[in-house]
C-alpha positions as CSV (number, residue, x, y, z in Angstrom):
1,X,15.7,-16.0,-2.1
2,X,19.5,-16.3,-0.7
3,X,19.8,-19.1,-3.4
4,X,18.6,-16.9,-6.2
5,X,20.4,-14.3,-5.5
6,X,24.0,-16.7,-5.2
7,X,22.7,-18.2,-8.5
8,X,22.8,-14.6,-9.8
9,X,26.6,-13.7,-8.4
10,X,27.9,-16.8,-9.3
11,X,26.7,-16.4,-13.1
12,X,28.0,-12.7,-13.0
13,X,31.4,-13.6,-11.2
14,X,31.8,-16.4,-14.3
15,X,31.2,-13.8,-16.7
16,X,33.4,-11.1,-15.7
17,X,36.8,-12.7,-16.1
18,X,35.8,-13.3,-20.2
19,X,34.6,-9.4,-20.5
20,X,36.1,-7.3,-22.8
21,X,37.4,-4.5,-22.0
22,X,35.1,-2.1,-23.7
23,X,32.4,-4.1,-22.2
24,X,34.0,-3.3,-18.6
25,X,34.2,0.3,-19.4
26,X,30.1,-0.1,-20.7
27,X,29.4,-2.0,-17.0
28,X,31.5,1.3,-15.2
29,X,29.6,3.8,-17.3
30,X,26.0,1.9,-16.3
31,X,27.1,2.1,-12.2
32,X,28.1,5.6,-12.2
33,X,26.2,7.4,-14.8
34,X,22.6,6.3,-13.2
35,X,20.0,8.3,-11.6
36,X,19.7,9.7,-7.4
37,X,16.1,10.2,-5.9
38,X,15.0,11.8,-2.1
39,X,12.0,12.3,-0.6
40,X,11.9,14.1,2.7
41,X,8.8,14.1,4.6
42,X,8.3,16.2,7.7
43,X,4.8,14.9,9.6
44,X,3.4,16.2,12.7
45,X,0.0,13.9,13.8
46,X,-2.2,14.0,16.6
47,X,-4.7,11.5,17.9
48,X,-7.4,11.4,20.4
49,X,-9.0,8.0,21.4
50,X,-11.9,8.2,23.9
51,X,-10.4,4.7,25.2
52,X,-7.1,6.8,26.3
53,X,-6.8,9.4,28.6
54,X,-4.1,11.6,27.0
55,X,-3.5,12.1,23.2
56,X,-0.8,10.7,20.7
57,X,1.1,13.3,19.9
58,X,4.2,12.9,17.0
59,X,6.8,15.0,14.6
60,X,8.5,12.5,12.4
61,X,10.7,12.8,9.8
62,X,11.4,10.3,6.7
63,X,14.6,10.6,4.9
64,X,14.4,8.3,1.6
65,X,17.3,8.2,-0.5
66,X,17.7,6.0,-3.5
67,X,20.1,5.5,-6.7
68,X,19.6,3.7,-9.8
69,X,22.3,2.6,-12.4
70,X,21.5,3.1,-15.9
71,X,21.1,-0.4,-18.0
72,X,23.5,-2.6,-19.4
73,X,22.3,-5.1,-21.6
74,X,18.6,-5.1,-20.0
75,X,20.5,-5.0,-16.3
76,X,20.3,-2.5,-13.9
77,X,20.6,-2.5,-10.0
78,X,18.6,-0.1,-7.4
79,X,18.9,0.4,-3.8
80,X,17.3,2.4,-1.5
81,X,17.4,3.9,2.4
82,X,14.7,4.8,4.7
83,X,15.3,6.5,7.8
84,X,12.5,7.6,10.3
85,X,13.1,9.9,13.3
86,X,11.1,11.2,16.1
87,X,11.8,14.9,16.1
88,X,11.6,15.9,19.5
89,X,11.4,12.5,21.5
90,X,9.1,9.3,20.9
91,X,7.3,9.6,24.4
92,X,3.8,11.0,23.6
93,X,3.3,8.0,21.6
94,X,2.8,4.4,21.0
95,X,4.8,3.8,18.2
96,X,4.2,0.2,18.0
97,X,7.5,-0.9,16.9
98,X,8.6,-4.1,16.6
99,X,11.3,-6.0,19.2
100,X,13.6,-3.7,20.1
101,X,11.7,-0.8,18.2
102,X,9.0,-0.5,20.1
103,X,9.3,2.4,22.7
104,X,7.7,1.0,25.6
105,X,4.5,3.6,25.8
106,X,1.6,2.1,26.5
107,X,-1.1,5.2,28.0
108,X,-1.2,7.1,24.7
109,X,-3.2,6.3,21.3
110,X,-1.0,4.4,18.8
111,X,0.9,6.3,15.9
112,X,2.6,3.5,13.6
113,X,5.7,5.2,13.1
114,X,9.0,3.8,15.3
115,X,12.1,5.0,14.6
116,X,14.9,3.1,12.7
117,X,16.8,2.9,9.3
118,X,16.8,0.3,6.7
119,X,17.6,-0.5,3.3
120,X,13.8,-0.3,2.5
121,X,14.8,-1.3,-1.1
122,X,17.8,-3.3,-2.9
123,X,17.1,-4.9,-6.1
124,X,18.7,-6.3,-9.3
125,X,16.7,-5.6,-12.8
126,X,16.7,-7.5,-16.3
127,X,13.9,-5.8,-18.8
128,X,14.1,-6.4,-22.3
129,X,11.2,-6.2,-25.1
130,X,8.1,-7.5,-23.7
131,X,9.4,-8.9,-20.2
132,X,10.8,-7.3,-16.9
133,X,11.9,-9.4,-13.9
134,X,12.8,-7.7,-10.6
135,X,14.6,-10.2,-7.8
136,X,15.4,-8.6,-4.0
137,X,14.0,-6.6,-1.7
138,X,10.9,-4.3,-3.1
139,X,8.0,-2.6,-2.9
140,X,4.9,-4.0,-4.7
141,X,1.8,-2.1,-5.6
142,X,-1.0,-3.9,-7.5
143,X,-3.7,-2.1,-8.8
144,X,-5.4,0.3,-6.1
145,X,-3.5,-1.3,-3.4
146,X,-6.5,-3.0,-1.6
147,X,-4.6,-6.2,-1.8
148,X,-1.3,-5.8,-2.2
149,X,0.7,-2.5,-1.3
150,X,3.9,-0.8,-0.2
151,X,1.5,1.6,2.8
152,X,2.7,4.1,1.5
153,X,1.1,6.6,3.9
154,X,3.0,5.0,7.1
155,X,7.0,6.1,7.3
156,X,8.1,3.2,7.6
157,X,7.1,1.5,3.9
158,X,5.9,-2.1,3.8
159,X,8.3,-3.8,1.0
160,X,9.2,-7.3,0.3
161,X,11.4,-10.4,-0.4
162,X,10.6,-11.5,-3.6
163,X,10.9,-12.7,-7.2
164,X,8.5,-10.7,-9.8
165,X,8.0,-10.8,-13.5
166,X,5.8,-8.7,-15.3
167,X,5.2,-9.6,-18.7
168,X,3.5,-7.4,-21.8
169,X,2.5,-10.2,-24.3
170,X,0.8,-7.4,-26.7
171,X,-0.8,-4.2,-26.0
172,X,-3.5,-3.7,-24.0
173,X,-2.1,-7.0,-22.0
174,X,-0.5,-7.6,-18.9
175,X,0.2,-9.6,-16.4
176,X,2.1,-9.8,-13.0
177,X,3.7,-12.6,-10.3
178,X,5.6,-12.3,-7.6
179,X,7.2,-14.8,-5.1
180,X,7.3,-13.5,-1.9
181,X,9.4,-15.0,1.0
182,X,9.3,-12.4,3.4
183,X,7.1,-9.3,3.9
184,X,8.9,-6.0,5.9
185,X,6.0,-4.4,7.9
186,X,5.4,-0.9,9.1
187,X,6.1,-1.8,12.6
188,X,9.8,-3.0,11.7
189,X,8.6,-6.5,12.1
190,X,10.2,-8.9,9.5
191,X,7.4,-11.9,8.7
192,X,8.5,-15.3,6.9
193,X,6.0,-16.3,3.9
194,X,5.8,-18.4,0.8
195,X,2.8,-16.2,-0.6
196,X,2.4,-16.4,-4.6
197,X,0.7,-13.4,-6.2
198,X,-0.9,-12.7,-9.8
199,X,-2.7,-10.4,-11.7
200,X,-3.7,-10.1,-15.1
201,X,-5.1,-7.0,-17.1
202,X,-6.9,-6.5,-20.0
203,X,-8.1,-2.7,-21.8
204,X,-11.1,-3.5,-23.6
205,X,-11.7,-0.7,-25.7
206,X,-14.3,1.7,-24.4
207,X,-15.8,-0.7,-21.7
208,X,-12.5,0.2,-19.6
209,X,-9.9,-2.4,-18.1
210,X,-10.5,-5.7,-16.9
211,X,-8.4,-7.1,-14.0
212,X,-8.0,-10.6,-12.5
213,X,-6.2,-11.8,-9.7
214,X,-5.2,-14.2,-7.3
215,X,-3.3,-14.2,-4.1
216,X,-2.4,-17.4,-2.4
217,X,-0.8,-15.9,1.3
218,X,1.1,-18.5,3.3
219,X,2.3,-18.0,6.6
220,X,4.6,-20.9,7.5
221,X,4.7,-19.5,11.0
222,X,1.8,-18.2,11.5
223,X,-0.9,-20.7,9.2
224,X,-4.1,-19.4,10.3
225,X,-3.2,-16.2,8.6
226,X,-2.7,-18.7,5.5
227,X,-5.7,-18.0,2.8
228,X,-6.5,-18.2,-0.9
229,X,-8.1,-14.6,-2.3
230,X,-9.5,-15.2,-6.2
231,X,-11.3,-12.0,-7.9
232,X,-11.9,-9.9,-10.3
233,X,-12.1,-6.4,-11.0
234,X,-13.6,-4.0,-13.9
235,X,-12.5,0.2,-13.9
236,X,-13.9,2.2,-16.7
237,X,-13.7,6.1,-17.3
238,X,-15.9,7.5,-20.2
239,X,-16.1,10.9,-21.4
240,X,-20.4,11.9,-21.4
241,X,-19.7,15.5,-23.2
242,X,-17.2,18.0,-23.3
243,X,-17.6,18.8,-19.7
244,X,-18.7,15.7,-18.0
245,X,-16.7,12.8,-17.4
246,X,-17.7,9.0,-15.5
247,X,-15.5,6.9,-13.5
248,X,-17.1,3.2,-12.4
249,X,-15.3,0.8,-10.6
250,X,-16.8,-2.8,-9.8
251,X,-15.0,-5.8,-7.9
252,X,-15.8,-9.3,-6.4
253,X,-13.8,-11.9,-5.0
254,X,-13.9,-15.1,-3.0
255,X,-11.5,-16.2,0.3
256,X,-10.9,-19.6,1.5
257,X,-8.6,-21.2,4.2
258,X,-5.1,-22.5,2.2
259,X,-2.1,-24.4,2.8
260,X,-2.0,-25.5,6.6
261,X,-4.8,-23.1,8.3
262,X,-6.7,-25.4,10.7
263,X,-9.6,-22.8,10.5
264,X,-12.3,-23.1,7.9
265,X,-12.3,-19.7,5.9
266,X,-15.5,-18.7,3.2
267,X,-15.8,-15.5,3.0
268,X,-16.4,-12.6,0.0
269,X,-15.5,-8.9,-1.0
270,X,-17.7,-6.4,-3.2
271,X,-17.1,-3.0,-3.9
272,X,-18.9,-0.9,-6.4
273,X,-18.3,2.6,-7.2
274,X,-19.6,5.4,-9.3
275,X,-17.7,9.2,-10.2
276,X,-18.9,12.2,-11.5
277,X,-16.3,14.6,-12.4
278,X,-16.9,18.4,-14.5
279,X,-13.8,20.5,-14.5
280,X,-11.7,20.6,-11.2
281,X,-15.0,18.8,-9.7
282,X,-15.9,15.4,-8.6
283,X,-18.4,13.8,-6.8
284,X,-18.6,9.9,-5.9
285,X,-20.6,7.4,-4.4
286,X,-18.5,4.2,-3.3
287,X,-20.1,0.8,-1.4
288,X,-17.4,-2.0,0.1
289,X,-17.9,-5.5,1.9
290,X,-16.2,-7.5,3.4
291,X,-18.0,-10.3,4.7
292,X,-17.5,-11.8,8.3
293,X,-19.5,-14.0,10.8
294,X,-18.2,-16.9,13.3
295,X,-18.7,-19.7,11.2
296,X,-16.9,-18.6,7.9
297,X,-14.5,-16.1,9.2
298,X,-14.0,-12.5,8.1
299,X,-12.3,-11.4,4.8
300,X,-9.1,-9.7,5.0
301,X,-6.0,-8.1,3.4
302,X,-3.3,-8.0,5.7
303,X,-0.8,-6.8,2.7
304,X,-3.1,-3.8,1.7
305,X,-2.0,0.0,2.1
306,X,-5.2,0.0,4.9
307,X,-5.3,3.3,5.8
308,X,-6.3,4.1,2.1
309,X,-9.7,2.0,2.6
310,X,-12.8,2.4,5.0
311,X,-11.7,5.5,7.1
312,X,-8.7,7.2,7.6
313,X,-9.2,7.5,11.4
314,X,-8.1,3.4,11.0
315,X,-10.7,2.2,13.2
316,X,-10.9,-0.9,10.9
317,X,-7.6,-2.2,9.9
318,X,-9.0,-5.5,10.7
319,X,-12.4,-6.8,9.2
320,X,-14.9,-6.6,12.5
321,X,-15.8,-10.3,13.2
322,X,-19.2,-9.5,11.8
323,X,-18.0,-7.9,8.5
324,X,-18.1,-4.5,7.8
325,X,-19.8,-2.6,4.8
326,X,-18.6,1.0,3.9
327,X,-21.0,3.3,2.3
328,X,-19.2,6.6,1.4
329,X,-19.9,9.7,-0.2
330,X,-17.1,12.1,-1.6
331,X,-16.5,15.5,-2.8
332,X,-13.8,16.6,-4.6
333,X,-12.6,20.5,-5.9
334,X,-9.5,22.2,-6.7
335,X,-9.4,25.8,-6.2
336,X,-6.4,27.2,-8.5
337,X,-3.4,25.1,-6.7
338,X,-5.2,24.1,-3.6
339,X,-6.9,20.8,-3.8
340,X,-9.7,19.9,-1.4
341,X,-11.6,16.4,-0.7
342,X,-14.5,15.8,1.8
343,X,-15.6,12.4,2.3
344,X,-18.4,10.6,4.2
345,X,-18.9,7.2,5.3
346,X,-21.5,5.0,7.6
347,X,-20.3,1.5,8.6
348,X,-22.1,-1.2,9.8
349,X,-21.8,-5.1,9.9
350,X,-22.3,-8.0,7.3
351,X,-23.9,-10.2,9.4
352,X,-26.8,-9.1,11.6
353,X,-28.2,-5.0,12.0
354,X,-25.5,-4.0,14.3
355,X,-24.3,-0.4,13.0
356,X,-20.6,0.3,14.2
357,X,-20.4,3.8,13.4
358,X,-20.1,7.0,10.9
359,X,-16.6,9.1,10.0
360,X,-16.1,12.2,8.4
361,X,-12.5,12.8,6.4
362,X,-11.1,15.7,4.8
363,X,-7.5,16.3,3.2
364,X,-6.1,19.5,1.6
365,X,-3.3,19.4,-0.4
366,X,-1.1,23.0,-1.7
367,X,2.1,23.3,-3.7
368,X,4.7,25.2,-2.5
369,X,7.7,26.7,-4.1
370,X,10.1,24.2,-5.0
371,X,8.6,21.3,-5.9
372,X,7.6,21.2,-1.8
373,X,3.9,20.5,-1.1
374,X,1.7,21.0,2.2
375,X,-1.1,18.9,3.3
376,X,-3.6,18.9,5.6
377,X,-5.5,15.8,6.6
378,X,-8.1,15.2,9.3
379,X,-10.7,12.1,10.2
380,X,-13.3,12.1,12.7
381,X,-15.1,8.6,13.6
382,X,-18.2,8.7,15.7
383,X,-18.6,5.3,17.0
384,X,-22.4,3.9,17.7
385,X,-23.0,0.4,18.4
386,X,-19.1,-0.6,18.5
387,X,-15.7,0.5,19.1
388,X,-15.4,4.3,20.8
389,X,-15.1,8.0,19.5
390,X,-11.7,9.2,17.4
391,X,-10.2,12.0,16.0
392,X,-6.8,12.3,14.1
393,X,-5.2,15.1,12.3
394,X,-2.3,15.5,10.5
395,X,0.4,18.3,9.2
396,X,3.0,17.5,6.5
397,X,5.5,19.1,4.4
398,X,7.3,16.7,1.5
399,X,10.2,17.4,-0.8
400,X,11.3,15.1,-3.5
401,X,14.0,15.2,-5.7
């Protein structure tokens, strides 16, 4: 990445002595006549773990504050702060931070947010015609984030060290890659990689949009983490009438040990899913695996926006070692402004009957003057055979500009 980037400032600094002056006057216009963007999020959470006597309790505050020149020739530049305070103090809560981050309480339930400022983002652009490539530090969303995503609903934003290209060859085509040599977690916690990651997507018609990907994750310092991901995944959303409307979502894909992991990995994801939706309504049945026993491992996606996936009481950021499947059940209205979803799920293992448990989620979300919105967001996992009883709620005001 450091060579890349000197590559870059080494052809810029030869080209500037030949500019014209015009053209100098163009590059000024593009730095200062760009675009500013904030986002302010004020979040109170709460969190009750059976394992813990006393309850995580947290007000945080995210200051995000970006700026974007305008393009010159196809070239434009973007870089971005993030800032996360504790409101009133970070001692009713783990926060667990990274290093120096971390703020040493250890008898409270874990709420992922420690305190710091960054630059979460700092990138140089070219995009011309059918072809964009992005080089610094960014964040990276592919698809539904179930792979790869920027955990979004943390603070702290995961981004990363990399080299992407997306290319548009026709329409109705896509594809992505992305070189990543270091990931920027959550936690503050900086992790050395040499990952390559791809997708391709194709709109086929009617039948919806088919994606395929591949993720090759190597962690030079860490090589059991290493692993190969290959799969595929089909979306489409059909109109039955004038009032009814089907979403159907279908994915499979296959993980192996890679590059130096002395552990032998073979092990598989499937998620199907089916929506109904009439008006402001929407019901949905959803089914996820991820496979996992002791001789083949479990399958896992340690760059994923988690929270988003099996439970937002994240009982399982990490696949159980016996798998886990996800059967969930969701509701979905809007009452004028106010939007409200319910969802169910029942988890239990891959391998063997062992059933770890059921959790019931609900989120309501409200505009307020402004462009401000309010939300309200609570998770309650019953455990059964595994793990123990939580409950986690959440209060949040955001303003963007």
């Amino acid at each position: 990445m450091k060579r890349l980037l000197l590559v870059l400032a080494v052809l810029v600094a030869g080209y500037a002595p030949t500019a014209t002056a015009q053209e100098s006057e163009s590059v000024l216009s593009a730095l200062t006549s760009g675009s500013a963007s904030g986002n302010f999020l004020l979040r109170g959470e709460g969190v009750d773990a059976e394992t813990v006597d006393d309850p995580g309790l947290a007000l945080t505050l995210r200051t995000q504050l970006g700026y974007r020149t305008a393009s010159f020739n196809g070239w434009s530049l973007y870089s971005e702060f993030e800032a996360v305070s504790a409101v009133l103090g970070d001692d009713s809560y783990n926060n667990a931070g990274a290093g120096d981050l971390n703020n040493g309480v250890r008898d409270r339930p874990v709420i992922a947010d420690p305190q710091g400022a960054e630059i979460n983002q700092g990138w140089l652009r070219y995009e011309q015609d059918k072809v964009r490539a992005t080089i610094g530090r960014q964040e990276i969303v592919l698809t539904d984030s179930r792979f790869v995503g920027n955990v979004g609903w943390r603070q702290n934003h995961q981004s990363y060290d990399a080299a992407r290209v997306d290319v548009m060859p026709s329409d109705g085509i896509s594809a992505t890659y992305a070189y990543i040599r270091e990931a920027h977690r959550i936690t503050g916690q900086d992790v050395t990689m040499g990952s390559h990651i791809a997708e391709g997507r194709a709109e086929l018609g009617d039948i919806g949009r088919l994606t395929a990907f591949a993720f090759l994750l190597d962690y030079p310092n860490a090589p059991a983490a290493s692993r190969s991901t290959f799969g595929a995944r089909l979306d489409v959303n059909r109109a039955l009438n004038d009032d009814l409307n089907a979403t159907a979502e279908i994915s499979y894909a296959m993980q192996q040990d890679a590059f130096d992991n002395p552990n032998a990995i073979d092990a598989s994801y499937m998620m199907a899913g089916l929506g109904i939706g009439k008006g402001v309504s929407k019901v949905g049945v959803r089914f996820e695996s991820l496979s996992g026993s002791p001789e083949d491992g479990a399958f896992v996606t340690p760059l994923a926006t988690l929270h988003k996936f099996n439970g937002w009481a994240d009982v399982f950021l990490a696949t159980p070692s016996d798998g886990l499947v996800d059967l969930q059940v969701s509701l979905a209205h809007r009452f004028k402004e106010t939007s409200v979803t319910l969802i169910g799920h029942d988890f239990s293992a891959t391998d063997g009957d062992r059933h770890h448990g059921r959790e019931i989620d609900l989120v309501v979300g409200h505009p307020l003057p402004g462009g401000q919105q309010l939300g309200i967001k609570l998770a309650y996992y019953m455990a059964d055979e595994t793990g123990a009883d939580v409950t986690k709620a959440w209060i949040w005001t955001r303003l963007a500009f």
